[in-house]
PDB file of N, H, CA, C and O in Angstrom:
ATOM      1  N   UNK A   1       0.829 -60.617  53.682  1.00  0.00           N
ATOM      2  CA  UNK A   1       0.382 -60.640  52.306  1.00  0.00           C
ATOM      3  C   UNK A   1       0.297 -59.229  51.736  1.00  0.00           C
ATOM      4  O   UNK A   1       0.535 -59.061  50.540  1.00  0.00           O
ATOM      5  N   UNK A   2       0.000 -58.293  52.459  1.00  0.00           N
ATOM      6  H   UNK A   2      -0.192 -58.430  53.430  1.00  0.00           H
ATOM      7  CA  UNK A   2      -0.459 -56.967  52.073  1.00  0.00           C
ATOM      8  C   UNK A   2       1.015 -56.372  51.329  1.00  0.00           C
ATOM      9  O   UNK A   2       1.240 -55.712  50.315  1.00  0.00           O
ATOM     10  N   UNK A   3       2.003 -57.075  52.573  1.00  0.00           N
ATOM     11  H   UNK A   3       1.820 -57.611  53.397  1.00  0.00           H
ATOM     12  CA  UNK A   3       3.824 -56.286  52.128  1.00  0.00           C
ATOM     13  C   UNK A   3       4.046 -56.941  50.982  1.00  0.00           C
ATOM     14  O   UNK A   3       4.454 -56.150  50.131  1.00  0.00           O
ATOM     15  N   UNK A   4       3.947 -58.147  50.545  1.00  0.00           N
ATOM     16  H   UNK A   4       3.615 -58.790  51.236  1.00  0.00           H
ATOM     17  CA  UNK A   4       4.405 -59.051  49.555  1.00  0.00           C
ATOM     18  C   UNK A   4       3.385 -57.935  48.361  1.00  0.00           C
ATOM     19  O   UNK A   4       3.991 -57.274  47.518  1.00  0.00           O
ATOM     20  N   UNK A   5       2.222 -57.888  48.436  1.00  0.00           N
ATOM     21  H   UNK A   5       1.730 -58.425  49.121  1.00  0.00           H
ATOM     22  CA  UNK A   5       1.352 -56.870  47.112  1.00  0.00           C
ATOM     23  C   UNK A   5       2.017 -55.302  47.176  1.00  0.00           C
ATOM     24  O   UNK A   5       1.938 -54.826  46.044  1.00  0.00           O
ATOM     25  N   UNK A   6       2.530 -54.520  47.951  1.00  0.00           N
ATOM     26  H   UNK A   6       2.594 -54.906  48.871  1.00  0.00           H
ATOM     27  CA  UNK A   6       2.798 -53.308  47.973  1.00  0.00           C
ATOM     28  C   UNK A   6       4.017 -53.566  47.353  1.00  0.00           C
ATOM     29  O   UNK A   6       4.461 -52.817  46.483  1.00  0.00           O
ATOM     30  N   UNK A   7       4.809 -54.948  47.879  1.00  0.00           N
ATOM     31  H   UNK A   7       4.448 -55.557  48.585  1.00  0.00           H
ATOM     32  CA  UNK A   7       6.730 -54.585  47.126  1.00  0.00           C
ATOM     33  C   UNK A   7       6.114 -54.934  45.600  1.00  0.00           C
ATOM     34  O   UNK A   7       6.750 -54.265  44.786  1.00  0.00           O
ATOM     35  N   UNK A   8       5.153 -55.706  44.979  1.00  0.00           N
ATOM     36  H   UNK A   8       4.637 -56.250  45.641  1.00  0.00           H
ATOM     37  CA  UNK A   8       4.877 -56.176  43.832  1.00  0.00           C
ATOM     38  C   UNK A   8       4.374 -55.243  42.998  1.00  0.00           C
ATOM     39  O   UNK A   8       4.526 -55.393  41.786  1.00  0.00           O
ATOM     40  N   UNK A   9       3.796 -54.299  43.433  1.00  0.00           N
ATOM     41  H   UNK A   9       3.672 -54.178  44.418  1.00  0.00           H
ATOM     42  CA  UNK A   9       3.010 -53.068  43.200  1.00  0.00           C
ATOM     43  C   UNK A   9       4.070 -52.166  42.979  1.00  0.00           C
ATOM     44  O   UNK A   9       4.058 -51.703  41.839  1.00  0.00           O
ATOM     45  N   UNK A  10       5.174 -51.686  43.856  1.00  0.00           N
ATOM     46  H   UNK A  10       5.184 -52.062  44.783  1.00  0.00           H
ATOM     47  CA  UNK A  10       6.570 -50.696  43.359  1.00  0.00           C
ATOM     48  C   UNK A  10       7.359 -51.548  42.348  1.00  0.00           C
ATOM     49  O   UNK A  10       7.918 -50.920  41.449  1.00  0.00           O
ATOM     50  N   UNK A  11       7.496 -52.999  42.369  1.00  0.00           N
ATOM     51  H   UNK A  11       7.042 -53.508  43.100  1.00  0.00           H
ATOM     52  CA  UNK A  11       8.250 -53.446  41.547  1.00  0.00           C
ATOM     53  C   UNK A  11       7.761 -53.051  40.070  1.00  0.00           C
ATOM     54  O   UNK A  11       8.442 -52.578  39.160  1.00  0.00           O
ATOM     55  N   UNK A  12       6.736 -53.293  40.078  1.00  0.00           N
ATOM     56  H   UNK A  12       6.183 -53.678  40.818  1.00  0.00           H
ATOM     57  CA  UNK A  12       5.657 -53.042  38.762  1.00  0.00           C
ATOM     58  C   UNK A  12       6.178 -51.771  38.054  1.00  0.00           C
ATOM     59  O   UNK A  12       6.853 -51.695  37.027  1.00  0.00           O
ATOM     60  N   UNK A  13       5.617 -50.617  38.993  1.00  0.00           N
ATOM     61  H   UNK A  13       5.068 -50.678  39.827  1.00  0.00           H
ATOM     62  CA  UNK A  13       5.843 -49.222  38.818  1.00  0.00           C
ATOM     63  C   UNK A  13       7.332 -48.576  38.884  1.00  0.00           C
ATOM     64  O   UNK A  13       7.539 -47.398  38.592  1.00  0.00           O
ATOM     65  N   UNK A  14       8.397 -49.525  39.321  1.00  0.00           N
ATOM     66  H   UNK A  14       8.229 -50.482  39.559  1.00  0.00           H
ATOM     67  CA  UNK A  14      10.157 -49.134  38.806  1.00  0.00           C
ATOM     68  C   UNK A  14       9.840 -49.864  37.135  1.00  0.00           C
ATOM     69  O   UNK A  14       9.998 -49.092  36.189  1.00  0.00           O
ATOM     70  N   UNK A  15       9.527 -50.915  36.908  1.00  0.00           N
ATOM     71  H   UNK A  15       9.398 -51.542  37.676  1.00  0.00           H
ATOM     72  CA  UNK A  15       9.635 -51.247  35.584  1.00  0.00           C
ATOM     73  C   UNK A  15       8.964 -50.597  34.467  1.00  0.00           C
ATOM     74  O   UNK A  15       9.660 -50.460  33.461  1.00  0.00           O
ATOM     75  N   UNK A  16       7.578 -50.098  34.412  1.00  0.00           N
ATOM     76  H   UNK A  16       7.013 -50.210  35.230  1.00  0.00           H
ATOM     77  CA  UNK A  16       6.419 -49.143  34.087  1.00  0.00           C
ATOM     78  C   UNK A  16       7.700 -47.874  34.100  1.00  0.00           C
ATOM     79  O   UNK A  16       7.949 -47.561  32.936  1.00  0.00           O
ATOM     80  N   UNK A  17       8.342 -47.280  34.863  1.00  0.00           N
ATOM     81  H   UNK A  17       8.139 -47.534  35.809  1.00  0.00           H
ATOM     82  CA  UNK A  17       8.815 -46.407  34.704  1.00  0.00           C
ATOM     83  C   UNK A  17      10.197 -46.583  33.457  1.00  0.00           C
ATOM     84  O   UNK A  17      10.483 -45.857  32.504  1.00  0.00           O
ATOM     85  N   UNK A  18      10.815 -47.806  33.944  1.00  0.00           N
ATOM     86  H   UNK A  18      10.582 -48.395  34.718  1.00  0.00           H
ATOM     87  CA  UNK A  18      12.166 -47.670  33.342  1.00  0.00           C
ATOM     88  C   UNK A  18      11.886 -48.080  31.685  1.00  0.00           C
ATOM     89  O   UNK A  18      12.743 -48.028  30.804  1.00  0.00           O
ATOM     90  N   UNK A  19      10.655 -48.440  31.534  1.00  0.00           N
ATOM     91  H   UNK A  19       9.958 -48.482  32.250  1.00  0.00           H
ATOM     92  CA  UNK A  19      10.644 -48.654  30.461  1.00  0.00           C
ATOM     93  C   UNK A  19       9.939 -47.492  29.453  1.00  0.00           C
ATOM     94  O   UNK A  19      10.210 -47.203  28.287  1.00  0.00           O
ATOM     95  N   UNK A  20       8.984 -46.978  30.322  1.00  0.00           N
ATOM     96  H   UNK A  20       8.764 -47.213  31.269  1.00  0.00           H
ATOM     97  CA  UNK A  20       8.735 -45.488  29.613  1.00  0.00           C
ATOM     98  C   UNK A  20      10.316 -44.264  29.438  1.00  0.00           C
ATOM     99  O   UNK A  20      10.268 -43.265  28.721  1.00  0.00           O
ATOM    100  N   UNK A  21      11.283 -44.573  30.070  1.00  0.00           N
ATOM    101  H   UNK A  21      11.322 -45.385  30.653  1.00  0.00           H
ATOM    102  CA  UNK A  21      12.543 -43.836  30.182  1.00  0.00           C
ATOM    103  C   UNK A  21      13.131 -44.067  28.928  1.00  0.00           C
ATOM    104  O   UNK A  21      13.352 -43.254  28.030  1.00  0.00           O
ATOM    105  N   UNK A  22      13.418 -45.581  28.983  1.00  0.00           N
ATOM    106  H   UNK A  22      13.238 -46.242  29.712  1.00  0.00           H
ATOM    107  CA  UNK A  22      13.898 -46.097  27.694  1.00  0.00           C
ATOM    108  C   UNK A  22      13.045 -45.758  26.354  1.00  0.00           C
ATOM    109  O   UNK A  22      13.826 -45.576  25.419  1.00  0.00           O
ATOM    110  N   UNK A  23      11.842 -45.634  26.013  1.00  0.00           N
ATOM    111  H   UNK A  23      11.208 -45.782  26.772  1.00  0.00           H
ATOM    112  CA  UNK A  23      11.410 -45.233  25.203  1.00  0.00           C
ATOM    113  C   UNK A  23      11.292 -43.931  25.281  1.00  0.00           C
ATOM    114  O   UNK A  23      10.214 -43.806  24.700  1.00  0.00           O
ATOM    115  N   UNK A  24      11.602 -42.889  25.566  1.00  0.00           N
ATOM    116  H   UNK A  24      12.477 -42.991  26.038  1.00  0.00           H
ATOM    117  CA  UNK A  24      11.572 -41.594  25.685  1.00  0.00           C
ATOM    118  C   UNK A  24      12.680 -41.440  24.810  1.00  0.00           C
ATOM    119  O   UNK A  24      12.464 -40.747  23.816  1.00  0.00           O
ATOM    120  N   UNK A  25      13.742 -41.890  24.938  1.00  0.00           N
ATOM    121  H   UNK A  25      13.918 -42.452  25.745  1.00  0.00           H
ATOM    122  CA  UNK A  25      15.148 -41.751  24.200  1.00  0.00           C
ATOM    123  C   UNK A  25      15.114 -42.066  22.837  1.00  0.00           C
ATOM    124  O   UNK A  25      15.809 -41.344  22.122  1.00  0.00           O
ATOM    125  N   UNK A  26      14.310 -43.203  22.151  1.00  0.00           N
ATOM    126  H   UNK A  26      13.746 -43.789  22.732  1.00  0.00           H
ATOM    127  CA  UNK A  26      14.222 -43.523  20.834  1.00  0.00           C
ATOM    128  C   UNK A  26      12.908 -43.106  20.173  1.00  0.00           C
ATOM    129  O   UNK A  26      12.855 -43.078  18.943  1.00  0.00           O
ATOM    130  N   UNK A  27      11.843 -42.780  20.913  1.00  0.00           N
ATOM    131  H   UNK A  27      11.886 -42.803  21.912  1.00  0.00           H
ATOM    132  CA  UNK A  27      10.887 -42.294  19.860  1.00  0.00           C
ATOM    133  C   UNK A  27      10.523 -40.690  20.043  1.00  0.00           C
ATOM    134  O   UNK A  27      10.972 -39.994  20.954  1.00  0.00           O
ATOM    135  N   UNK A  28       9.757 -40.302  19.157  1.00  0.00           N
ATOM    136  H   UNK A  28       9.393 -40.867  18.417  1.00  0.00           H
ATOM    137  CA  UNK A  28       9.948 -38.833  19.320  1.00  0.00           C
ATOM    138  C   UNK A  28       8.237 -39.040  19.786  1.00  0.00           C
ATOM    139  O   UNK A  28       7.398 -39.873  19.444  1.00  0.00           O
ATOM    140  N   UNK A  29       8.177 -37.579  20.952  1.00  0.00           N
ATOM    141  H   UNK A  29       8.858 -36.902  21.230  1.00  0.00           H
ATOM    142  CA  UNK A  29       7.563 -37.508  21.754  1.00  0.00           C
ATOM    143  C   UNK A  29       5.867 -37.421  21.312  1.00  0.00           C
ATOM    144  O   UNK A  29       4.918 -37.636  22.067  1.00  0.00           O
ATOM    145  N   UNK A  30       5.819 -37.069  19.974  1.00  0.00           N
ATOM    146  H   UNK A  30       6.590 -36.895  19.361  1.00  0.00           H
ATOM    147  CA  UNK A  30       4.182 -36.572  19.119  1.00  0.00           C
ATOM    148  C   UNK A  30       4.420 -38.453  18.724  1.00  0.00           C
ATOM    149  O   UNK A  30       3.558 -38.759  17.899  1.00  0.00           O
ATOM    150  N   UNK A  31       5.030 -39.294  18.973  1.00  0.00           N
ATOM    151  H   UNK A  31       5.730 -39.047  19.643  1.00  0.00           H
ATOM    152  CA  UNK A  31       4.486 -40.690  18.244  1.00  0.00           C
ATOM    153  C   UNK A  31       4.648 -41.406  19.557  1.00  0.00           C
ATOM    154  O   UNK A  31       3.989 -42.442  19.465  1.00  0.00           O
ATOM    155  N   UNK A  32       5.177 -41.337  20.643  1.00  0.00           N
ATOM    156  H   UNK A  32       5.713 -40.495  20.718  1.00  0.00           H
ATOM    157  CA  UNK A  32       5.256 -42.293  21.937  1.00  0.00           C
ATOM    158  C   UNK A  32       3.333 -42.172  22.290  1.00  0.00           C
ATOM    159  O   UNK A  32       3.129 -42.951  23.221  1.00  0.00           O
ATOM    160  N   UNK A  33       2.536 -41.769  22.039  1.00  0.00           N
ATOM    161  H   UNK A  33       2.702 -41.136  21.282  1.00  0.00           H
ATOM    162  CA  UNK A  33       1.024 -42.029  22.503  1.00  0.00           C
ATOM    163  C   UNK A  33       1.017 -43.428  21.626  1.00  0.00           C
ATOM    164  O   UNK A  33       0.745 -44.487  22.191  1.00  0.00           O
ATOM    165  N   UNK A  34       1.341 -43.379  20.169  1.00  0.00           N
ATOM    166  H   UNK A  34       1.563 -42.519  19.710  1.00  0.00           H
ATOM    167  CA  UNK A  34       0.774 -44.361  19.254  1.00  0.00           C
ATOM    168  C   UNK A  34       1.783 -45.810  20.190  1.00  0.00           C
ATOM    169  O   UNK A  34       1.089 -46.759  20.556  1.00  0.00           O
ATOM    170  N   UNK A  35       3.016 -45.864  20.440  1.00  0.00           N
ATOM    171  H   UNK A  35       3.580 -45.094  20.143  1.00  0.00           H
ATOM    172  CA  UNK A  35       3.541 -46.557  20.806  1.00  0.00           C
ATOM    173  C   UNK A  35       3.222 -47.212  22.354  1.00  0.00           C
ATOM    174  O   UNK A  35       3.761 -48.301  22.553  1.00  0.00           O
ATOM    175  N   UNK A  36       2.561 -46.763  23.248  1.00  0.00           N
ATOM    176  H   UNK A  36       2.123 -45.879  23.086  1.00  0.00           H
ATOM    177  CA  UNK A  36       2.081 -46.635  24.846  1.00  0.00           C
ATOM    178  C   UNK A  36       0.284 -47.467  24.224  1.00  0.00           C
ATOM    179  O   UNK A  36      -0.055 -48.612  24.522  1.00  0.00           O
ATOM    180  N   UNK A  37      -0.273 -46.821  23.651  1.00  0.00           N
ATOM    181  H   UNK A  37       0.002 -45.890  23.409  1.00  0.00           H
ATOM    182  CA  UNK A  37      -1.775 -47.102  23.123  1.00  0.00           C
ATOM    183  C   UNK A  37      -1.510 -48.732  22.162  1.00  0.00           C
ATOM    184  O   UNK A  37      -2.453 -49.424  21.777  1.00  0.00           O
ATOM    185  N   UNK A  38      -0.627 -48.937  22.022  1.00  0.00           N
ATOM    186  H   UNK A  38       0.139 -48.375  22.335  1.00  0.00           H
ATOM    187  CA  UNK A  38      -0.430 -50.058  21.194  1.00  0.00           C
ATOM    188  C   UNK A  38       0.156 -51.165  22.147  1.00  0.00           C
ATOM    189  O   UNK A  38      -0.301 -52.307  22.106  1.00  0.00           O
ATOM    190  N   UNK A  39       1.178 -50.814  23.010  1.00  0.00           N
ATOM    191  H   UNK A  39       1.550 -49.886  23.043  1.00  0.00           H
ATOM    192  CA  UNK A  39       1.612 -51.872  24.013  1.00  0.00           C
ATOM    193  C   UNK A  39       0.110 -52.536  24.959  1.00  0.00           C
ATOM    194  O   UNK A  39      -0.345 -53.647  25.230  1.00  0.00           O
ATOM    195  N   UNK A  40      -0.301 -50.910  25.252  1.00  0.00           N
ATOM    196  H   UNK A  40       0.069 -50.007  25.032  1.00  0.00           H
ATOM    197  CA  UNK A  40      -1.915 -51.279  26.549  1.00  0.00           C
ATOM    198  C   UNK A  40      -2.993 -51.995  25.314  1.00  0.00           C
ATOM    199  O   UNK A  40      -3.753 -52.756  25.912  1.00  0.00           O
ATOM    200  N   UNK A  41      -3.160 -51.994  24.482  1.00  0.00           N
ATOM    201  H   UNK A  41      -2.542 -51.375  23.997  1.00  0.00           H
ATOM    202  CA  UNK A  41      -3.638 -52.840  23.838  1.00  0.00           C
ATOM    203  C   UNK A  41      -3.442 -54.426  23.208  1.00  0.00           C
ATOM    204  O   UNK A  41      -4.106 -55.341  22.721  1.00  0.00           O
ATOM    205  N   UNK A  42      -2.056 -54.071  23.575  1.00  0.00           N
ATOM    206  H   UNK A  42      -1.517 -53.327  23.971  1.00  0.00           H
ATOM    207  CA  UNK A  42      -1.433 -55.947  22.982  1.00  0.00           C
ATOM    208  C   UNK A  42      -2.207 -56.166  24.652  1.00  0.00           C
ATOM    209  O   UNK A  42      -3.060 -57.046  24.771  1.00  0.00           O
ATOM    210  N   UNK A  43      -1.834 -55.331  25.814  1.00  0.00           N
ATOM    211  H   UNK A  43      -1.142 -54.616  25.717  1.00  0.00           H
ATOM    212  CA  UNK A  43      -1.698 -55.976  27.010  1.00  0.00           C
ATOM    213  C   UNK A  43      -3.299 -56.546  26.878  1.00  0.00           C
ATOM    214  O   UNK A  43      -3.328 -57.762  27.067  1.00  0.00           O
ATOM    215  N   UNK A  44      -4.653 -55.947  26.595  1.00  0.00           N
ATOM    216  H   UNK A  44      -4.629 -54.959  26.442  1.00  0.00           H
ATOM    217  CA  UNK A  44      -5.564 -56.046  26.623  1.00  0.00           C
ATOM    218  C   UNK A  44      -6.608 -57.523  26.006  1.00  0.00           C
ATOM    219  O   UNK A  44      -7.494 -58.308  26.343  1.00  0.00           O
ATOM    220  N   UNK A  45      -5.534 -57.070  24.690  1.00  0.00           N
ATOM    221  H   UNK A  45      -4.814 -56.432  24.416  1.00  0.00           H
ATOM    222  CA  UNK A  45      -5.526 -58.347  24.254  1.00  0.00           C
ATOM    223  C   UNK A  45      -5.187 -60.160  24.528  1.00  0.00           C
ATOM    224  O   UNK A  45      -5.573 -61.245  24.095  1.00  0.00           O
ATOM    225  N   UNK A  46      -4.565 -59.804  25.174  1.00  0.00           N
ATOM    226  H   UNK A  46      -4.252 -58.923  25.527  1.00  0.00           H
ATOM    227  CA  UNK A  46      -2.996 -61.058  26.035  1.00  0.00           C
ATOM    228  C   UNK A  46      -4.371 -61.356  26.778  1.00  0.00           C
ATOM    229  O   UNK A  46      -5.202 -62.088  26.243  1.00  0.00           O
ATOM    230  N   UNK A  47      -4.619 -60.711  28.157  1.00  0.00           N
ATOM    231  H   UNK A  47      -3.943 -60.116  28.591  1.00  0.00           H
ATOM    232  CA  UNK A  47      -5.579 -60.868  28.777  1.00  0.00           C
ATOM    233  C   UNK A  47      -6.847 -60.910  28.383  1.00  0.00           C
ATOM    234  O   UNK A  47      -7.591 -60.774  29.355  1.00  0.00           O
ATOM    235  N   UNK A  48      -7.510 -61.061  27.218  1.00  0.00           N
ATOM    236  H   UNK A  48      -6.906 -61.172  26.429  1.00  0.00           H
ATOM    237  CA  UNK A  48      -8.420 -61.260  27.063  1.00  0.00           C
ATOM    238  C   UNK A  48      -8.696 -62.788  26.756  1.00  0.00           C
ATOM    239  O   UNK A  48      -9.520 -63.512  27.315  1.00  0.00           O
ATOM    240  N   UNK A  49      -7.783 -63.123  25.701  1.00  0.00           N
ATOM    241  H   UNK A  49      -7.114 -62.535  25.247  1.00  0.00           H
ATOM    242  CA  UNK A  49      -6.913 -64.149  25.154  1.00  0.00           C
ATOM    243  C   UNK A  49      -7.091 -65.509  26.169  1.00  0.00           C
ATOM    244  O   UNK A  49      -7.777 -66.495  25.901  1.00  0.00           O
ATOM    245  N   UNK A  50      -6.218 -65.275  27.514  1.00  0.00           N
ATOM    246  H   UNK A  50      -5.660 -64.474  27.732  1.00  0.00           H
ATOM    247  CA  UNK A  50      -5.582 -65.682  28.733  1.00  0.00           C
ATOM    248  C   UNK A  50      -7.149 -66.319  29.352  1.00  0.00           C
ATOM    249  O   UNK A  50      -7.445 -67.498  29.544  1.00  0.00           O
ATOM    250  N   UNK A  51      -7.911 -65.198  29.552  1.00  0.00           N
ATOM    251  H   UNK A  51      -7.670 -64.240  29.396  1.00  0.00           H
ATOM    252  CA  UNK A  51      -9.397 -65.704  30.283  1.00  0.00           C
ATOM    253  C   UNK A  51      -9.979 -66.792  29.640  1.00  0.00           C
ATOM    254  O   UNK A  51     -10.264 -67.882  30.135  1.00  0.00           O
ATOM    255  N   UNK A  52     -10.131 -66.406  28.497  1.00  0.00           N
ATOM    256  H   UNK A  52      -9.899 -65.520  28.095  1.00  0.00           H
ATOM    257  CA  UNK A  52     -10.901 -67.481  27.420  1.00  0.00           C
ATOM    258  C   UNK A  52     -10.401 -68.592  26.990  1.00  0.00           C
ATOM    259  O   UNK A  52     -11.200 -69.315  26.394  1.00  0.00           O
ATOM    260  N   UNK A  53      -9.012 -69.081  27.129  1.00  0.00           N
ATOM    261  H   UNK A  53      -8.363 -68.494  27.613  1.00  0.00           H
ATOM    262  CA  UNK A  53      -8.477 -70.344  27.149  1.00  0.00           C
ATOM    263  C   UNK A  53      -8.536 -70.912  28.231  1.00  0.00           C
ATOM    264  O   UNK A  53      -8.591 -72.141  28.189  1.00  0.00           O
ATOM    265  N   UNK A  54      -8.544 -70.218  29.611  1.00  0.00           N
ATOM    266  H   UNK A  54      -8.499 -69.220  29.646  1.00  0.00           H
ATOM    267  CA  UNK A  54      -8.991 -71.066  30.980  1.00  0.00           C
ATOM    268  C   UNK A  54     -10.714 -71.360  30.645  1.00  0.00           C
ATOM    269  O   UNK A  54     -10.742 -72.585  30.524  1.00  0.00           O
ATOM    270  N   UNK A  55     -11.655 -71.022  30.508  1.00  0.00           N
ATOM    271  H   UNK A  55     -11.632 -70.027  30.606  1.00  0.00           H
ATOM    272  CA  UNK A  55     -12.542 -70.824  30.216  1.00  0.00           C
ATOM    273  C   UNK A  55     -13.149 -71.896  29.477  1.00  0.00           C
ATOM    274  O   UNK A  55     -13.918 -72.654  30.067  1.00  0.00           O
ATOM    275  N   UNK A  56     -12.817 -72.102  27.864  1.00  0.00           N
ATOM    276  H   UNK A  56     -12.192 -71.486  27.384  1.00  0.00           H
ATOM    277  CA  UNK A  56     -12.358 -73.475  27.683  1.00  0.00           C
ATOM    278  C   UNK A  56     -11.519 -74.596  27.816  1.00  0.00           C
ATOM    279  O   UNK A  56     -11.868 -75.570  27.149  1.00  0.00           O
ATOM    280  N   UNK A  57     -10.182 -74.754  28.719  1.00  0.00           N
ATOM    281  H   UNK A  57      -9.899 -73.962  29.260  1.00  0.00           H
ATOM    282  CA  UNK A  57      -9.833 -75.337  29.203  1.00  0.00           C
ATOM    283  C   UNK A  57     -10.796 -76.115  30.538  1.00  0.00           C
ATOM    284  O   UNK A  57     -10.709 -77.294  30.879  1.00  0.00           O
ATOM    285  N   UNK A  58     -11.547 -75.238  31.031  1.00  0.00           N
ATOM    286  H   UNK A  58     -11.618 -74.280  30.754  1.00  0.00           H
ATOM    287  CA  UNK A  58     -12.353 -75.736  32.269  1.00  0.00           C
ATOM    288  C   UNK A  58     -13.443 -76.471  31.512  1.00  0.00           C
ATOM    289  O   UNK A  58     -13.748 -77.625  31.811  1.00  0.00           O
ATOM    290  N   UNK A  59     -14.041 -75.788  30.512  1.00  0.00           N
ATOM    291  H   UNK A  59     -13.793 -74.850  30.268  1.00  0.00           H
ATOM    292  CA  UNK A  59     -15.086 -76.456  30.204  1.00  0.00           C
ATOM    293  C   UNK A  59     -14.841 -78.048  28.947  1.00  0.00           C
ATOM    294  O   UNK A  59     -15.555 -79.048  28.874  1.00  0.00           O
ATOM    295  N   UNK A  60     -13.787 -77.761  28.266  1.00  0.00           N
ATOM    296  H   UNK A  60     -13.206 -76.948  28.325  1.00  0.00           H
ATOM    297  CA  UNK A  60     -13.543 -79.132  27.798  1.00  0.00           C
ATOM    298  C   UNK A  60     -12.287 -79.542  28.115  1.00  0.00           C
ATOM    299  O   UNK A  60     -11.914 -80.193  27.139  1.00  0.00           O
ATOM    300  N   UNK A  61     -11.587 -79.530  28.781  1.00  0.00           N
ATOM    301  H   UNK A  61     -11.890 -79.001  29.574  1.00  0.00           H
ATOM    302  CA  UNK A  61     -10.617 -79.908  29.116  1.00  0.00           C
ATOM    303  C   UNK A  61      -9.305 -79.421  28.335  1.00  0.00           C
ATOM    304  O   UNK A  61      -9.317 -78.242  27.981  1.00  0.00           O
ATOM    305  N   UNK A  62      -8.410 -80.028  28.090  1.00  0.00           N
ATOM    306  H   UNK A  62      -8.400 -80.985  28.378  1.00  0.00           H
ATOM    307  CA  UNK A  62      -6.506 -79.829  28.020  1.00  0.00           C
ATOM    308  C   UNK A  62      -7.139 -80.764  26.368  1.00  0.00           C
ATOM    309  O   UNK A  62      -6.331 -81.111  25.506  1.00  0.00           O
TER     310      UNK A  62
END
């Protein structure tokens, strides 16, 4: 289990990377914070989102 979380963990961090690469090329470097601060915030959001529909899903059902 530990190998299956470590390859999931580099897989993560090749994609985390290739996608900060790719945005390096189209935005200019004084506006990629606003663009990085806005993705970790949709992400924040998603997951916040995500908890609270299991949450009520458990408590009243589908």
């Amino acid at each position: 289990m530990a190998k299956t979380t470590a390859k999931n963990q580099k897989n993560f961090e090749e994609s985390l990377w290739e996608s900060a690469n790719k945005l390096r090329g189209s935005v200019e470097p004084s506006e990629y914070r606003h663009v990085v601060l806005s993705l970790i915030f949709l992400k924040f959001v998603s997951d916040t989102f995500e908890a609270r529909r299991k949450e009520i899903i458990a408590e009243y059902g589908e």
